[in-house]
N, C-alpha and C positions, 0 to 999 in steps of 0.2 A: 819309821816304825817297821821297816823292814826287815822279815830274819828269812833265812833262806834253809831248806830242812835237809828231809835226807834220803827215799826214796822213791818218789811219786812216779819216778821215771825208771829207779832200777827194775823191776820187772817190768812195769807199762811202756820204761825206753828201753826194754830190751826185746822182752816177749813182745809187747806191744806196737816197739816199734817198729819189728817186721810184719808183727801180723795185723795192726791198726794201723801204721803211716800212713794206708789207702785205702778206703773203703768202695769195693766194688760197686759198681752203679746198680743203681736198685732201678727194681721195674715197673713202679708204680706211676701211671702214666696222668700221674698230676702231683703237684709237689706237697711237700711232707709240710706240716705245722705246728706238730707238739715238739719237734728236736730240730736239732740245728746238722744237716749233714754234713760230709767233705770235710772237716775239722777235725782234725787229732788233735788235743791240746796237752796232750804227754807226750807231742814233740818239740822240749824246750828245749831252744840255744844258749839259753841265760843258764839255765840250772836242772841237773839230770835227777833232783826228786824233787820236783812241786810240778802240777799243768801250768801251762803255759799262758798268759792271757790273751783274747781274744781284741781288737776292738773294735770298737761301736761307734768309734765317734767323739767319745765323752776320755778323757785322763784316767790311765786304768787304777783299778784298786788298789788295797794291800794285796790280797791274796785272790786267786778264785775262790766261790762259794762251791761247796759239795754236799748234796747229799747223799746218804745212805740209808736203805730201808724206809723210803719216805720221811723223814726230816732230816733236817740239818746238820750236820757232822759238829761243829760246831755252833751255838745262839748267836754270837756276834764274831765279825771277823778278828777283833785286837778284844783280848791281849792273847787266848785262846786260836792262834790262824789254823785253818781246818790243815791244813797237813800235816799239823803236829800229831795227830791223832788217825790219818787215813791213810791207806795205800792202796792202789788195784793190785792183785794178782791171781794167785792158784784158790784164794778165797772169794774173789769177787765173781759173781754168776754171769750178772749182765752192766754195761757203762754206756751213757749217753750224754750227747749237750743238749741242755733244754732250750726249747727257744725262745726270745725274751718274751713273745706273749706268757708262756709259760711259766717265766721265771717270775713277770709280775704278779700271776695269778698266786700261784704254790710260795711265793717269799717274800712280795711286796718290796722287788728289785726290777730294771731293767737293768739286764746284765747277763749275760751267759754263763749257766749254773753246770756244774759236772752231776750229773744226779745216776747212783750206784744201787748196786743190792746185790747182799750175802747170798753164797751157796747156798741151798737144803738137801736134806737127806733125801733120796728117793727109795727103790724098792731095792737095791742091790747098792753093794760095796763098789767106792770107788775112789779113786786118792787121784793127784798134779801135787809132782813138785817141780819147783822152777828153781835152777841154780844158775846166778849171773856174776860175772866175773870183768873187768876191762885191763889197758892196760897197762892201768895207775892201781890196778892193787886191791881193787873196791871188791867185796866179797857181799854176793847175798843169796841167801836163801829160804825158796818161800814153800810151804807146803799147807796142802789139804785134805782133808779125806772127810768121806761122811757115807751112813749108810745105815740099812735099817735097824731097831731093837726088839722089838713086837709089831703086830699086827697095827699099821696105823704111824707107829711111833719110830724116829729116826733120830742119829744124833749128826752134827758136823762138829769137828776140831781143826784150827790152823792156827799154822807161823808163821810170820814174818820175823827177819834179822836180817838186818843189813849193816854193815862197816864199811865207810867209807874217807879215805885217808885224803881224800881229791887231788886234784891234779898240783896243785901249791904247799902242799904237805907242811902244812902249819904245827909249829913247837909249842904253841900257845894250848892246842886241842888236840892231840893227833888218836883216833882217826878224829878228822870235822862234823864227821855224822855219822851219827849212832842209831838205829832205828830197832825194836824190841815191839811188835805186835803179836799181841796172843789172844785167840777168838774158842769161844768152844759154846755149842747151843743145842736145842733139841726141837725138834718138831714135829706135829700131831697133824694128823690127816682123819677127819669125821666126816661123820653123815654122807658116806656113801662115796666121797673124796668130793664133796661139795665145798667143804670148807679145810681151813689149813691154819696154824696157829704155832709160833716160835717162838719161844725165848733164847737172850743168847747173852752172853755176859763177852766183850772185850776189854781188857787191857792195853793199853800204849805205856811207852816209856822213849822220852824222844833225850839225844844228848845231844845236840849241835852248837855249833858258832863257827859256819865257814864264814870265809872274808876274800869273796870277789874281788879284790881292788890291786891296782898295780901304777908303778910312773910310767908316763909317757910326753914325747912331747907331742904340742895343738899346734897346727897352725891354722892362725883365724884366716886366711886369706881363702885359702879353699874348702875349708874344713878336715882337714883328711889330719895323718896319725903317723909320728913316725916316733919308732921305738928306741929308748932308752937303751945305750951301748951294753950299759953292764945289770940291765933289769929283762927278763923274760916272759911276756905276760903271759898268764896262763899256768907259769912252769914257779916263780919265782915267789915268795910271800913277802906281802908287803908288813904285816902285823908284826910286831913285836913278841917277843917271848914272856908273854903275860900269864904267869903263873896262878894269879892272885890277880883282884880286884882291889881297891880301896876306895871306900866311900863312906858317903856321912848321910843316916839314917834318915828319912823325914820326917820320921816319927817321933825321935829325942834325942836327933842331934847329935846321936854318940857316933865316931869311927867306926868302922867293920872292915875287916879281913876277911876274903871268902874267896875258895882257891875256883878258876876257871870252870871247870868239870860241873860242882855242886850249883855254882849260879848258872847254867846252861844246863840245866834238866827239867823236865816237860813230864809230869804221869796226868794217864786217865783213867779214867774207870768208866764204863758206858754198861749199861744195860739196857734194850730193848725186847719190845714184846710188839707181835707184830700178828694179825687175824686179819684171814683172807674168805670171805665167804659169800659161793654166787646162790642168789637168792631164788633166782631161776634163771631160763636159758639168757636172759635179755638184762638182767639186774644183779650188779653182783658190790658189796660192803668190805673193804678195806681199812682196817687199822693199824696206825705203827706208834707208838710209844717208848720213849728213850730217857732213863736218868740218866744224868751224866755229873760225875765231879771227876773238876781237874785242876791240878795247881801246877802254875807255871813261875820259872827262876828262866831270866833269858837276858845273855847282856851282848849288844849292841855296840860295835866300835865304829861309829860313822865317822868319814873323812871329815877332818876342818882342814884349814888349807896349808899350803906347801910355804913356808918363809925362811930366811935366812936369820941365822944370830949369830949375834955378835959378842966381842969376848965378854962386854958387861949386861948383857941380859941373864943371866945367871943360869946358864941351863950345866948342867954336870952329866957326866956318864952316874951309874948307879955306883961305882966304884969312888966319886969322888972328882975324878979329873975333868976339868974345863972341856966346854963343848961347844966348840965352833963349828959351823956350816947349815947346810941344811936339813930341817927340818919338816916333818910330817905330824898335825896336830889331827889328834882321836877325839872325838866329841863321844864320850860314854856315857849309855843310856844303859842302868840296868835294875829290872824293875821284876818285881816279886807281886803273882795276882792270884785270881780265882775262877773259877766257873763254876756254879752249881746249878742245875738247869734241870727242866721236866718238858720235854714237847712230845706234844701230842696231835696227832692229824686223822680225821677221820673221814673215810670218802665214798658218796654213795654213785654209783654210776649205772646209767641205763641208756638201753637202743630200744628206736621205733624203728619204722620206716624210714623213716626221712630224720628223725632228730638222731646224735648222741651226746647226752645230758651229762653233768656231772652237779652233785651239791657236796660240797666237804666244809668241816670243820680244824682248825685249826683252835690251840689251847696251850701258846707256849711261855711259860717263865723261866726267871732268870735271876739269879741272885748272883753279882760279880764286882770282885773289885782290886784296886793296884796301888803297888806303891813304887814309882820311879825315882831313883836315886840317879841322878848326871852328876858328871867331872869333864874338865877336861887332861887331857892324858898328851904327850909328845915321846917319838921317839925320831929316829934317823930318816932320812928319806931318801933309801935305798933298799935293793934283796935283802932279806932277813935283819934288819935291822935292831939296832941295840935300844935299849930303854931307856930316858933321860930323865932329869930331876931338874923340875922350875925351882931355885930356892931350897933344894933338901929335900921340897916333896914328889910326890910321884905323881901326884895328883893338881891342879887348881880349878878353881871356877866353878866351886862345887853346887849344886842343886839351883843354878841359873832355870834350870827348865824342868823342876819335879813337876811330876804329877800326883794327885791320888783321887780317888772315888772308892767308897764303896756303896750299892746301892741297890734295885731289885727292877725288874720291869717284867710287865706282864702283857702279850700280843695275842688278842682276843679276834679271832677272823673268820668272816662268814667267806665262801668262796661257790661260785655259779658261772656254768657255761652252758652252751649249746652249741653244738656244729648241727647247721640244718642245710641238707641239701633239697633245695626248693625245687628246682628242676634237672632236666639233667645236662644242662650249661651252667647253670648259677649254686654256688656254695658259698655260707655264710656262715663264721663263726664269732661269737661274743662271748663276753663273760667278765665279770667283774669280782673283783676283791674288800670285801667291807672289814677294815680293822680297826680296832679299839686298842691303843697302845695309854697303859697306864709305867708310870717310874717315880719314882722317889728313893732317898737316900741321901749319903754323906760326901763333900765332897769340898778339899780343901781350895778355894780357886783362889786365895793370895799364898804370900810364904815370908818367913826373915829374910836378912841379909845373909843367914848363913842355909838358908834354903829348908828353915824346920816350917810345917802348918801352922798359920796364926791365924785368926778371925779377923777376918775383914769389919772395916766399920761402916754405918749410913747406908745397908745394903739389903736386904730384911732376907736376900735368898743364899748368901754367903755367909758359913758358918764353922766351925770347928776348928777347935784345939784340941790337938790331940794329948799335948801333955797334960792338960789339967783335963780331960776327959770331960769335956764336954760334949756333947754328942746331940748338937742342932745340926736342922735338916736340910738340903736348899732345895725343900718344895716337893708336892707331888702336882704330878702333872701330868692331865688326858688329853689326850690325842686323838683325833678321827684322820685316820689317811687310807683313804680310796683308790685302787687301782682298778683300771680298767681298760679292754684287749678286744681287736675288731679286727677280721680278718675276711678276706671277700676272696672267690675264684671265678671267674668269667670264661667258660670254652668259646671261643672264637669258629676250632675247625678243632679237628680229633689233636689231640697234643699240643694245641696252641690257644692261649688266650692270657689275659691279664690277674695282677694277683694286687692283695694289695694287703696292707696290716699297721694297727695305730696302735700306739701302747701310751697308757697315761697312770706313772707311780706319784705319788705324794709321799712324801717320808718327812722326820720330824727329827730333830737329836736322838745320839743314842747317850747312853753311860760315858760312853768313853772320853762325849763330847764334853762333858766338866770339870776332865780330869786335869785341866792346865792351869791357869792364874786371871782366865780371864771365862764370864761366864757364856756358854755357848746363844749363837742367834737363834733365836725361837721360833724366827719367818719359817715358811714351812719350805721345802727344799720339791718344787716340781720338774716332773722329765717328761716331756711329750717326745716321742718317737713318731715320725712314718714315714712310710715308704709303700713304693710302690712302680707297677712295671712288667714286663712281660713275662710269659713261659713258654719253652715251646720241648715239646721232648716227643722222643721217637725211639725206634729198633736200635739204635747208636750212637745217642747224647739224649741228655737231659741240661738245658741251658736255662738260666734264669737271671735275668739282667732288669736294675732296680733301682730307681732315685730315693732318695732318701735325707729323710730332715729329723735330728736329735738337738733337742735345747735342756740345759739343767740351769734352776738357777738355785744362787745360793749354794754353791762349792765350796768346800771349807776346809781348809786346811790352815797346819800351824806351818810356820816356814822360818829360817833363819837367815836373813839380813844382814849384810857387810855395811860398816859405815862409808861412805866414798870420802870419809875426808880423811880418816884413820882406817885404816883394813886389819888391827888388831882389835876392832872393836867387833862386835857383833850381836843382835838381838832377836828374841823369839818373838815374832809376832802373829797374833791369828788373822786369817785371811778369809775375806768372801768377795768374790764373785759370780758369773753365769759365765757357760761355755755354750758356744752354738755349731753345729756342725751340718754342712750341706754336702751330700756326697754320691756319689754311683758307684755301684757295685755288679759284676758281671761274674757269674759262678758256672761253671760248665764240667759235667762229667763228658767224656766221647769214649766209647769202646767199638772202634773201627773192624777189629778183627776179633778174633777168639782167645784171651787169656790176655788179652790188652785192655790198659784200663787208663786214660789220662786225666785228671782235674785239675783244671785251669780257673783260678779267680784272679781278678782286676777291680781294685777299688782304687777309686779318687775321693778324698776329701779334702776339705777347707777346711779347720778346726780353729775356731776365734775367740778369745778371751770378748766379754760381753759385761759391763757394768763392773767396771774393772779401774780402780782407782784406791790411793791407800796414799797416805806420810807417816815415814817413821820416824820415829822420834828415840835422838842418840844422845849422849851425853853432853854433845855440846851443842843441844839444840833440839827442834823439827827439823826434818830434811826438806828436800824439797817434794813434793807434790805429786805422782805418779799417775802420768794415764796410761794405762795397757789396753782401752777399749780396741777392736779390733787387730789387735795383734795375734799372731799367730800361736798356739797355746806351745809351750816347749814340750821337750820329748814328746813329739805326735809329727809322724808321718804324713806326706800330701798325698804319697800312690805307695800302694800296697799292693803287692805279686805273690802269689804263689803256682808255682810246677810242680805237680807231681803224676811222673807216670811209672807203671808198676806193667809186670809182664811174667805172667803164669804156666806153667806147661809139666806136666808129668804131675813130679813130685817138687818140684821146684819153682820158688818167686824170687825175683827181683824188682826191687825199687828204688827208686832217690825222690827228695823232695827236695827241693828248691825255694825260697822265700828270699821277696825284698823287701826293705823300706827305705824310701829315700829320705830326704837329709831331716835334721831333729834339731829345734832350737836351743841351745844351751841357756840363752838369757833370754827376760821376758819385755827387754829392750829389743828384742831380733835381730842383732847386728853379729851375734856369732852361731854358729852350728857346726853339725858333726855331719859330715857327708855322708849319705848315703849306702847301705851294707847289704851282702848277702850271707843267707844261713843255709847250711847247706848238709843233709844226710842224706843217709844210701844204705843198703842193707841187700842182703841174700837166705832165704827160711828154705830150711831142707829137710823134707817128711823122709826119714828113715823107714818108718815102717806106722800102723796105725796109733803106735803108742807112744814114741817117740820122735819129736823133732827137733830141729837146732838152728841157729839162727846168729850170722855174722853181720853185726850193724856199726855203720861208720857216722861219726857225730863232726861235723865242721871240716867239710872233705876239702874244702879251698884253704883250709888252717889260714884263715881272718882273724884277725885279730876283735874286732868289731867294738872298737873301746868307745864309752862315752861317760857322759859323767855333767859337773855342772865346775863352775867359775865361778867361788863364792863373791868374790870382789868382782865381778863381772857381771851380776845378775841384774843391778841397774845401772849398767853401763852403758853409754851413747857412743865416747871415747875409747874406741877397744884398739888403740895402737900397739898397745902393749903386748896382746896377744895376739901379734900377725904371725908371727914364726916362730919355734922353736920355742913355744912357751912350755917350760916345764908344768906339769899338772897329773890329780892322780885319778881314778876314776875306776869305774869296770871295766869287762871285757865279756865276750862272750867263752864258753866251753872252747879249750883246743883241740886240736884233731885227738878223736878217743875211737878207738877197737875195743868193742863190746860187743862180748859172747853168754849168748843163753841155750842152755839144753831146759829142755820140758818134756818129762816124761808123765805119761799117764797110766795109771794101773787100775 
């Protein structure tokens, strides 16, 4: 359920990436606990507009969560992912990572949240536009301006536009991403400027479907990667010139035709209202308020695997003529949904002496729903490859893995903290989260043979046909999930002592979890986090090094299955386990001299599959019996690096970052993986004058290739001889070496 967007990083990786890559060491001589520092996560090697994911420990998400204006950019991550709708740049005022105590409190997640907020108008005119450029062609530009109307009253207006044709310059999309933000608000300053109140209406319009993926050959013996003679990752496309879709509706079964472009468009509509008001020196009330409708069209060409045919398998070119060799099969998801949503947060805050309190309310619904049409799809498997026909059609395997829901839920949250500094060694902070999650609605979880909604039997929570319009329910259902956040500081000696921080979410199904054939687990899904461990900071580092323990159970996901005794067979099945992670983590700013600045983090983790066990069952049978207890989870890292040092002077900075992770399991048998990689930028910001600056930034300066990917037929495999060497296979990659340029001027 991956889709990858379109600017998250063109201004934030360009502006941002010279002017956020590194954030200079702060002075505060004990460590910070509402944000997360030293983290740029708009420096991604995967993709130059979404942030980057952080991790924790635990198998990362679809997407980061974001908010803006105090809530959520998006209600739920799928089918709405918040970057269809967000970007930083000459609009956004201020950007931070929240820390997971935070994120449990304000979202009832642990996870690291991007949390944002709009310009406002102040007393005088003022505009940033930011214009970025690389050296594939990508064009964007962002602008702002705001400024006053009367006494009290101000307005702001901005753009974002961005085109983006990427580095693989696809005939299926071209550009691959489209990005169309339009913001315009006003806002009132009363009562002496005690208080502050905005409305602001944005627009988005997102068009994308890039497609990361490329051949290469594996070999299992070391893990490492060697490139295909006549494929270029990074430079070459591996997709097909898919002009058109074809699929078979879920809804009644008819064919549709629907060209590229219109099922890859994304709008939204958001309005918020946002009052800011201090009550006096020491208490001040905060409200943000956001409609939002958006309807998304988003089609999805996931790898299925690389095979050979043969003259009687019947594959043709589109012209007709037999089609011998190899082959690259497209598993296509592509699915039409909603979001209509109301959140609300309201937040009262005050200081004593010694406490700082918060009580806020939360108040957010949701009304959302999808309908996924699957095929599967084959063309060549090579650069640019041509389109093939199974049989005549373009298409087979149709609606094996629909989805649909449509339905509503509603997250009702009390939310309370305290930071108390009891002495002047000892600080404490708590706080907990009380929510009330109600949902109900529609939501097809069987299907025909030919993939249309039918009504399940014997079942009393599975219900709907759509064609004869039936419209039973599967269920409302309340929820109580509790989060709750502990954090402690011990001064030892001036700059030095112990920290420490517990995080406990409870979470429960969302909508989206109905949306497939089978009905979602109802156990409630808990994450205990802690950690904890020294600090010590002075005139020229700030050091913080950390043990730490994350357990989630009840992970769930769908997942696709190769039969081991037929490898043309394949099944969707839904998946639960727990993951448990033990790990240290060592983060260090040092600025040794004047306009030098280094951060150095070191983590180790363990990441183990935990009550992990499943048989699938294929056509010619159950399979056999899977234990994954204690196996190492795939794609997740043992030791995690990051270098980056930056170096200031005059009117000029320079920086590079530096990031490892070593090797990543490809199967959850662990007998293959992917060695080991580095990511690698560098940049130079040059202040022309106070209103103008510019800034030359280098994306993947080792030009890595960084491929990884999975082995459908390999994922429960013991016997992996096959792929010791030279196995063909298709996969991602990381960005290749990119020059990107931004000027920013201010007026």
């Amino acid at each position: 359920m991956k889709t990858r967007l379109i600017l998250s990083c063109l201004m934030v990786c360009s502006l941002s990436l010279g002017a956020m890559a590194q954030e200079t060491a702060v002075k505060d001589s004990v460590p910070q606990t509402k944000e997360e520092r030293n983290r740029n996560v708009m420096l991604n090697a995967s993709s130059d507009n979404q942030p980057r994911q952080i991790s924790i420990g635990l198998p990362d998400g679809e997407a980061v969560d974001i908010f803006e204006d105090g809530t959520p950019v998006s209600y739920l991550f799928w089918p709405d992912y918040p970057y269809y709708s967000w970007r930083g740049g000459a609009s956004t005022a201020s950007q931070s990572l929240m820390s997971l105590s935070e994120s449990a409190l304000q979202y009832g997640k642990c996870s690291y949240v991007l949390n944002s907020s709009t310009v406002k108008a102040g007393d005088q005119f003022q505009g940033l536009v930011n214009y970025t450029t690389n050296i594939f062609r990508k064009q964007v530009a962002d602008i702002n301006v705001s400024g006053p109307i009367a006494k009290g009253w101000g307005y702001m207006a901005g753009a974002y536009i961005g085109f983006d044709p990427g580095s693989n310059r696809l005939d299926a999309l071209d550009p691959q991403d489209q990005m169309q933000i339009y913001k315009i608000g006003i806002n009132n300053r009363f009562a002496n400027g005690k208080g502050e109140m905005s409305l602001q209406y944005k627009y988005a319009n997102y068009v994308s479907m890039p497609d990361n993926y490329g051949l290469f050959y594996y070999n299992g013996k070391d893990g490492s990667v060697d490139e295909l003679e006549d494929f270029n990752l990074g430079r070459d496309q591996l997709l097909a010139n898919y002009q058109y879709i074809n699929y078979i509706d879920v809804r009644d079964g008819q064919r549709v035709r629907r060209t590229m472009r219109r099922a890859n468009t994304v709008e939204n509509h958001q309005i918020t209202f946002t009052l800011g008001y201090n009550i006096n020196d020491n208490m001040k009330l905060d409200i943000s308020s956001k409609l939002k409708f958006a309807d998304m069209n988003k089609v999805m060409m996931k790898l299925g695997g690389i095979f050979t045919a043969q003259a009687d398998d019947g594959y043709t070119y589109t012209t007709g003529s037999p089609y011998t060799g190899t082959i690259q099969n497209r598993y296509m998801l592509y699915f039409e949904g909603f979001e209509k949503s109301w959140m609300t947060t309201a937040q009262l805050t005050g200081k004593t002496d010694n406490h700082s309190w918060r009580l806020a309310l939360n108040e957010w619904y949701n009304r959302a729903g999808i309908y996924t049409a699957t095929g599967l799809y084959a063309h060549e498997a090579k650069a640019s490859p041509s389109r093939l026909l199974k049989d005549g059609e373009e298409g087979s395997s149709y609606n094996d893995g629909s989805e649909y829901y449509n339905g509503h839920e509603n997250r009702l949250a009390l939310i309370a903290s305290d930071d108390w500094t009891i002495n002047k060694n000892l600080w404490v902070s708590a706080g907990v989260r009380l929510e009330w999650m109600t949902q109900g609605g529609r939501a097809a979880l069987a299907f025909t043979d030919d993939g249309q909604v039918i009504e399940p039997k014997n079942d009393r929570t599975y219900m709907y046909n759509l064609k004869d319009g039936v419209k039973n329910r599967f269920g409302e259902y309340s929820w109580f999930n509790p989060s709750a956040t502990f954090n402690f500081r011990y001064t030892i000696a001036n700059g030095f002592g112990l920290v420490g921080e517990y995080v406990y979410v409870k979470q429960r199904p969302n909508l989206q979890d109905y949306a497939g054939p089978y009905m979602p687990l109802m156990d409630p899904i808990n994450v205990h986090m802690a950690k904890g461990g020294i600090y010590w900071n002075n005139a020229w580092m700030q050091l913080t090094s950390q043990i730490s323990y994350i357990n989630q159970t009840n992970y769930k996901f769908r997942e696709q299955f190769t039969n081991p005794n037929d490898q043309s067979e394949t099944v969707v099945l839904p998946i639960v386990n727990d993951v448990a992670t033990l790990g240290w983590t060592t983060d260090a700013v040092f600025t040794p001299f004047k306009g030098f600045t280094f951060h150095g983090l070191l983590t180790l983790q363990n990441p183990k599959y935990k009550n992990f066990t499943f048989q699938p069952v294929f056509s010619d049978g159950p399979g056999q019996l899977y234990n994954f207890n204690d196996k190492n989870v795939i794609a997740m890292s043992k030791l995690i690096m990051e270098l980056d040092p930056s170096y200031q002077w005059d009117k000029w900075r320079v920086w590079l970052s530096f990031r490892y992770q070593s090797k990543q399991y490809i199967n959850r048998t662990n007998t293959l993986y992917f060695k080991g990689r580095w990511e690698t930028f560098g940049g130079i910001d040059y202040e022309v004058n106070k209103r103008l600056s510019l800034s030359l930034n280098v994306i993947n300066i080792l030009n890595q290739k960084g491929a990884s990917g999975n082995i459908p037929a390999a994922d429960l495999a013991t016997d992996v001889s096959a792929y010791q060497q030279h196995y063909l296979m298709s996969g991602t990659y990381i960005r290749p070496f990119t020059m990107e340029m931004t000027a920013s001027l201010k007026f």
